[in-house]
C-alpha positions in Angstrom: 41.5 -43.2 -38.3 38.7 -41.0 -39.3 38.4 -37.2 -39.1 35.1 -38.2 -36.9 35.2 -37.6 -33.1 39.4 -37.0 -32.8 38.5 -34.2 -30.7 36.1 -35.7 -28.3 38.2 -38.8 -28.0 41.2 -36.9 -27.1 39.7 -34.9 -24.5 38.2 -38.0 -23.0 41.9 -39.2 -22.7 42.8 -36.4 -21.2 40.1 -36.9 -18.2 39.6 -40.5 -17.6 42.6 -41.5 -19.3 42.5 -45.9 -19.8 38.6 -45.6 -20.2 39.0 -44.7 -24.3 40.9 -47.9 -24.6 38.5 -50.6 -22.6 35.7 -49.1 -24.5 37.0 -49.6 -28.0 38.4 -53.5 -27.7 35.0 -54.4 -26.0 32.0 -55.5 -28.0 28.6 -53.2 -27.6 26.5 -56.2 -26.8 29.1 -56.6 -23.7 28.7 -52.7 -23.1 25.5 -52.6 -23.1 24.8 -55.6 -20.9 23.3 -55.8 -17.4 26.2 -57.5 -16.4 28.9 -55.6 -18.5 31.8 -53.9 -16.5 31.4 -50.7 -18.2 30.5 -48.6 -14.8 32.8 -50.6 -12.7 35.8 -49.1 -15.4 34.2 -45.7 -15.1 34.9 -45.9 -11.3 38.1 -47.4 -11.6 39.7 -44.9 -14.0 38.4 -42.0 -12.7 35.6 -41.0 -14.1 33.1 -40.2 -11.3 35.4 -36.8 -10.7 35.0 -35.5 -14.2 33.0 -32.5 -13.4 33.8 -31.8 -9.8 36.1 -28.3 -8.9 40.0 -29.1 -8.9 39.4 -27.1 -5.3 37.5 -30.3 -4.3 39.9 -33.0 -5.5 38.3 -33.1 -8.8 39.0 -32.7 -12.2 37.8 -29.2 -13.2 36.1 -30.6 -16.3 34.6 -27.2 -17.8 30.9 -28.4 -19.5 32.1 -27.9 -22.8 35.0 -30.6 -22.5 32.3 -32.4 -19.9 30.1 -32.5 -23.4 32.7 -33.5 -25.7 34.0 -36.5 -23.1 30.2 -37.6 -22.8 29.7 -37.8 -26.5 33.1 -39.6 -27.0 31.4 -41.7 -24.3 28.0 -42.2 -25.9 29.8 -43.5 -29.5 31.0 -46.4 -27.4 28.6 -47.6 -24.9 25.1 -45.1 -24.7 24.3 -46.8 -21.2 27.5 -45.9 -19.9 26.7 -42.5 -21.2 23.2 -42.2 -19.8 24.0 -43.7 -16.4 26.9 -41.7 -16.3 25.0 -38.5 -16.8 22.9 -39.4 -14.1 25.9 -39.3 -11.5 26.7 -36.1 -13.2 23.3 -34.8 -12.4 23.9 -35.5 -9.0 27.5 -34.0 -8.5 26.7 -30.8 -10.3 23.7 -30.2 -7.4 26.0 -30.6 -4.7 28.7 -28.7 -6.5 26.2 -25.6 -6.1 25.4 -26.8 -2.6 28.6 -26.6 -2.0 29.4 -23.1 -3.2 29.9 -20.9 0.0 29.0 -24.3 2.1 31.0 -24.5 5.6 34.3 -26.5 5.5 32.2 -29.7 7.1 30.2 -30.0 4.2 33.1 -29.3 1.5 35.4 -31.9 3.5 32.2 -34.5 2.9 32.5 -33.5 -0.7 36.4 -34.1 -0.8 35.8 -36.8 0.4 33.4 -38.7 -2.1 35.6 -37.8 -4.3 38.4 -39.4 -2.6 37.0 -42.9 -3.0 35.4 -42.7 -6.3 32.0 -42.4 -4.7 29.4 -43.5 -7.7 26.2 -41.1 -7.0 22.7 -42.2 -8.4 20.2 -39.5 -8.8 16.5 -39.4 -7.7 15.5 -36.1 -8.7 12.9 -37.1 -11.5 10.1 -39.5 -10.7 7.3 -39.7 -13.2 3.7 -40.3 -12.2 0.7 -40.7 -14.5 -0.5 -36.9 -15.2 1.7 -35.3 -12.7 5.4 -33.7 -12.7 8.6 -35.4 -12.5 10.0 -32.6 -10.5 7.5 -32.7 -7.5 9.1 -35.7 -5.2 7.2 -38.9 -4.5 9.5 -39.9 -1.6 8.6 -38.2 1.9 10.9 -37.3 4.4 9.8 -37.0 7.9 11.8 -35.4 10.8 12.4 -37.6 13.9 14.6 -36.2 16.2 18.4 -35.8 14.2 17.4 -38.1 11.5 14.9 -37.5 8.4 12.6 -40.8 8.4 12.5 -41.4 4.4 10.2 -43.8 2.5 9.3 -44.0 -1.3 11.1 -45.1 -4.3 12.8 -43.9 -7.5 12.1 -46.5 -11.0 13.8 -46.6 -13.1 17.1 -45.4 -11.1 20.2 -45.8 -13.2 23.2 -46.9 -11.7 21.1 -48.6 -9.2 23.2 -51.7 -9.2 26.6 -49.6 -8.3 25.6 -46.5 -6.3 27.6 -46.0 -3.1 24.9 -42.5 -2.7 21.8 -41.7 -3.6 20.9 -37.8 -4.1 17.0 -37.5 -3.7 14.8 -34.8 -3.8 12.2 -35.2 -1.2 8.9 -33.5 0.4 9.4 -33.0 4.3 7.4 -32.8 7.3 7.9 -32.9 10.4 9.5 -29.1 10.5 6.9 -27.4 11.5 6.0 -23.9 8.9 8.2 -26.0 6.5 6.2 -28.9 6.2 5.8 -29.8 2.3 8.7 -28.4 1.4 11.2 -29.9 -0.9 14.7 -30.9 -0.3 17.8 -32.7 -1.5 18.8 -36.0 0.4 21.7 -37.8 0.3 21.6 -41.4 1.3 24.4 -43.8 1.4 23.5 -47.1 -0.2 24.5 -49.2 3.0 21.8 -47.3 5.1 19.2 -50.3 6.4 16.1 -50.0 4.2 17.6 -49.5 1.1 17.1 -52.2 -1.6 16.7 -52.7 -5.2 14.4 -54.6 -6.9 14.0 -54.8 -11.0 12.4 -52.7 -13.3 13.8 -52.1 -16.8 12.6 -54.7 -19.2 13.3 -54.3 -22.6 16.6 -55.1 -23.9 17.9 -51.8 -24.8 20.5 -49.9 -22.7 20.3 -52.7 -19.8 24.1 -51.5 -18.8 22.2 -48.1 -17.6 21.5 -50.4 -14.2 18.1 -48.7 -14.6 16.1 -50.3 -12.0 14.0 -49.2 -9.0 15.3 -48.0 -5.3 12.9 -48.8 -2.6 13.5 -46.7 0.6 11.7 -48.2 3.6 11.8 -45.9 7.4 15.7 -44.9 5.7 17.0 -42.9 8.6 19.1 -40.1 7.2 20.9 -38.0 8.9 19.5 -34.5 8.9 22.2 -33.0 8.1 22.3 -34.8 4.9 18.8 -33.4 4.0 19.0 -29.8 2.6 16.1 -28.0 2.5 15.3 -26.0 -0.5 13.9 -23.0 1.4 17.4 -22.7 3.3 19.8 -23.9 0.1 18.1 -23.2 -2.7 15.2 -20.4 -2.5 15.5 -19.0 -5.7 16.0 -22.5 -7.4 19.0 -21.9 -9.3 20.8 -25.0 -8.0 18.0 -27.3 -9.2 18.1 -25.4 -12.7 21.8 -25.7 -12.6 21.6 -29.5 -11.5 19.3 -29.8 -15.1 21.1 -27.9 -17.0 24.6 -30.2 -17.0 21.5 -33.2 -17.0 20.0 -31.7 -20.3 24.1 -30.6 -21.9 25.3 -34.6 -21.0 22.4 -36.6 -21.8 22.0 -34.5 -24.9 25.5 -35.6 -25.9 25.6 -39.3 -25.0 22.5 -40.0 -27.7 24.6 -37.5 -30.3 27.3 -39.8 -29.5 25.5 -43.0 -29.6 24.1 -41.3 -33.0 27.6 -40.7 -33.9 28.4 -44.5 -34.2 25.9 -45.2 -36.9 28.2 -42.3 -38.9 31.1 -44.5 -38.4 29.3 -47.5 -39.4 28.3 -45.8 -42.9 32.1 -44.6 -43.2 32.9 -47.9 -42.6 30.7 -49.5 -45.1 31.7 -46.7 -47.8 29.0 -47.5 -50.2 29.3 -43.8 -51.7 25.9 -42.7 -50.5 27.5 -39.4 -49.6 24.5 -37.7 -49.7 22.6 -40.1 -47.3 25.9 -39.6 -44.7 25.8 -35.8 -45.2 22.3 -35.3 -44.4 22.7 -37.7 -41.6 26.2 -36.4 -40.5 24.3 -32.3 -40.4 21.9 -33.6 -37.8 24.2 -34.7 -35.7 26.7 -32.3 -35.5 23.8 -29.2 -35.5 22.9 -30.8 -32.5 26.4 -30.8 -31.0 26.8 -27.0 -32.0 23.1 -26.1 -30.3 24.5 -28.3 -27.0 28.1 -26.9 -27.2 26.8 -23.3 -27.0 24.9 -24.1 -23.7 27.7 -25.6 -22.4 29.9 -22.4 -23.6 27.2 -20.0 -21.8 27.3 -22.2 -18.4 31.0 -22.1 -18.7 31.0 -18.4 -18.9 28.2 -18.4 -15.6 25.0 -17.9 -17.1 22.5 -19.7 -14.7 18.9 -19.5 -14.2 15.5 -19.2 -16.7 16.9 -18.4 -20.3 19.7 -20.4 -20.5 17.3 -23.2 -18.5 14.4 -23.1 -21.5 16.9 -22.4 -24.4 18.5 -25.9 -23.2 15.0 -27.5 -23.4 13.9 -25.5 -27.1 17.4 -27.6 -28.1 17.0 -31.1 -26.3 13.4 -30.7 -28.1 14.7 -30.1 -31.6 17.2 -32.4 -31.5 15.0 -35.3 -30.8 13.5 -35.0 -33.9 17.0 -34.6 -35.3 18.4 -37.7 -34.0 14.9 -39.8 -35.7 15.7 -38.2 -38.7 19.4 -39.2 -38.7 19.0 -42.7 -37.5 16.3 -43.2 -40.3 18.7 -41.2 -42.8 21.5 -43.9 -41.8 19.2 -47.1 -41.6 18.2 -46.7 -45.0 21.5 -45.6 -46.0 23.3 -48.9 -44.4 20.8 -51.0 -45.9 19.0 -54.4 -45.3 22.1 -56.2 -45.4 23.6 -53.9 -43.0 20.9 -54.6 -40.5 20.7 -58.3 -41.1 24.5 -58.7 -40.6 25.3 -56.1 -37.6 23.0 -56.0 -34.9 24.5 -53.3 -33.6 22.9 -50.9 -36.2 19.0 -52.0 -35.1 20.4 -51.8 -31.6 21.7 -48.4 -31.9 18.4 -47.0 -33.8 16.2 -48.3 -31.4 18.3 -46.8 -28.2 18.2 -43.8 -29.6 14.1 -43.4 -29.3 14.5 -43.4 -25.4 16.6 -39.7 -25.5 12.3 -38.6 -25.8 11.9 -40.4 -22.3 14.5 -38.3 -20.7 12.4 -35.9 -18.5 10.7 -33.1 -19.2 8.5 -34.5 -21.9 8.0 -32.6 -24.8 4.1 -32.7 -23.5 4.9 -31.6 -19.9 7.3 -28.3 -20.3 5.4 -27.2 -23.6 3.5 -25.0 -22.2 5.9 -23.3 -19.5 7.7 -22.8 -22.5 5.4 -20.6 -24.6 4.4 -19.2 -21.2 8.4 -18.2 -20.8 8.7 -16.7 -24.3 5.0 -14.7 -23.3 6.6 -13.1 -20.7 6.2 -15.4 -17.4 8.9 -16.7 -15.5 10.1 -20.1 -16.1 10.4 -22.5 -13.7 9.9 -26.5 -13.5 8.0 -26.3 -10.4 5.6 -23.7 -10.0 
């Protein structure tokens, strides 16, 4: 046993305890597969509760454990961590929606929680030269239902989700027409279906495909409307900030493994592992200090776009580590272990992870000039 991840592992123990051990005796080519079990096990051992309030039949996780279980997570499987992250996503909105909600709603809550509930997310839905955080699914108000067509590609977790969380653009309530708002809409509802999308090889156990709503009724009282939930939009930062902490961590994680493969290897390029090793765990220190702040209740625009100045540097960070580690491992390493090319090329698609670097640049510099941040302006 190494000195590498002892923390992380134990703490993902502690919280999903049985998970650790079906992810170290199964090979990453099963993981990773569309086929693999690996969400199924999540389910099963608990996992789906991880960052939901013990007052809710959860398990409390703060965000800095929540970080240290998702890059244990990542080092094992990275489409369990990214699909994972997702339901995350999705759980940490209606843990703010659920802040102060009436005991209806919170017994709903307990409830999902009660029988594992796995929650996609279909907050983010990017279109050629617009923004992922303005919906492309309407909602339209009929009555006591919200009539809801669109879809959400790629939508991880798409092949187990017992709920999707949506946000969505409503009409249909008169001065609030155009409005967004948060749906959730179980999986069974007539009109949902799912049809494939993801492609390429890499991170196929993500369940990444696309969710096609056609005249979903919804009950309205499963569609929150911003303007009456959410008017200063600190529940949608909130919902991004455990996105960017999690998703963050998973590729650190997945990152992680190609440390443990040089350890492995011990060909005495210490140098090579160092500068490979600092990249890494810089980027677990920038991440673990968000998580600390959100711990400690800091919410809203600076802890929002210091996340994102992170997330951005440690992209490059994780190129420069997996090509610090490639080299290091060698031809033969590559030829031998298809793990390794595996593991460098999942780790190019933490840049695909909304916001792009392209999209939110400017808001940043904006934010730092003096404007206020937001995602949707």
């Amino acid at each position: 046993m190494t000195a590498l991840m002892v923390r992380e592992r134990e703490i993902l123990e502690q919280y999903i305890p049985g998970l650790l051990d079906y992810l170290d005796r199964t090979p990453l080519k099963d993981l990773e597969s569309r086929d693999g079990e690996a969400i199924a096990k999540f389910k099963e051992f608990g996992g789906t509760s991880l960052i939901v309030p013990t007052e809710l039949g959860g398990s409390g996780a703060s965000a800095l454990d929540a970080v240290r279980a998702q890059r244990a997570i990542g080092s094992r499987s990275p489409s369990l961590g990214a699909a994972t992250t997702m339901h995350h996503l999705s759980i940490a909105s209606l843990n703010e929606f659920a802040t102060g909600a009436s005991e209806e709603d919170r017994a709903l809550m307990k409830s999902l929680i009660e029988q594992k509930a796995v929650i996609a997310s279909g907050f983010s839905e990017g279109t050629p030269g617009g923004s992922v955080f303005i919906p492309t699914m309407k909602a339209k108000r009929v009555g006591d239902v919200y009539v809801i067509n669109g879809s959400k590609k790629p939508c991880s977790l798409s092949g187990s989700m017992d709920l999707l969380t949506a946000s969505v653009e409503v009409e249909g309530v008169g001065a609030k027409d155009g409005e967004r708002a948060v749906a959730l809409i179980p999986a069974s509802l007539d009109g949902v279906s799912v049809t494939k999308f993801w492609e390429t090889p890499f991170l196929e156990g993500s369940q990444s495909d696309e969710v096609v709503l056609r005249d979903v009724e919804v009950p309205a009282d499963l569609v929150l409307l911003n303007s009456d939930d959410d008017p200063d939009g600190v529940h949608e930062m909130t919902g991004y900030l455990w996105f960017g902490m999690l998703i963050s961590a998973n590729y650190l994680g997945a990152a992680t493994m190609l440390l443990e493969k040089m350890l492995a290897q011990d060909k005495g390029d210490y140098e090579g592992y160092t500068r490979a090793a600092a990249e890494i765990e810089n980027g677990i220190a920038a991440i673990e200090s968000v998580a600390r702040a959100v711990d400690d209740g800091e919410r809203g625009q600076d802890i929002s776009a210091r996340l994102l100045f992170c997330r951005i540097a440690i992209r490059d960070a994780l190129v420069r580590a997996s090509s610090t580690a490639m080299e290091s491992l060698g031809g033969i390493g590559f030829i031998t272990s298809p793990d390794i090319g595996y593991l460098a090329a999942a780790l190019q698609a933490y840049a695909f992870h909304p916001p792009s670097r392209r999209s939110i640049s400017e808001t940043l510099a904006k934010y730092h000039g003096g404007d206020e941040f937001a995602f949707v302006k």
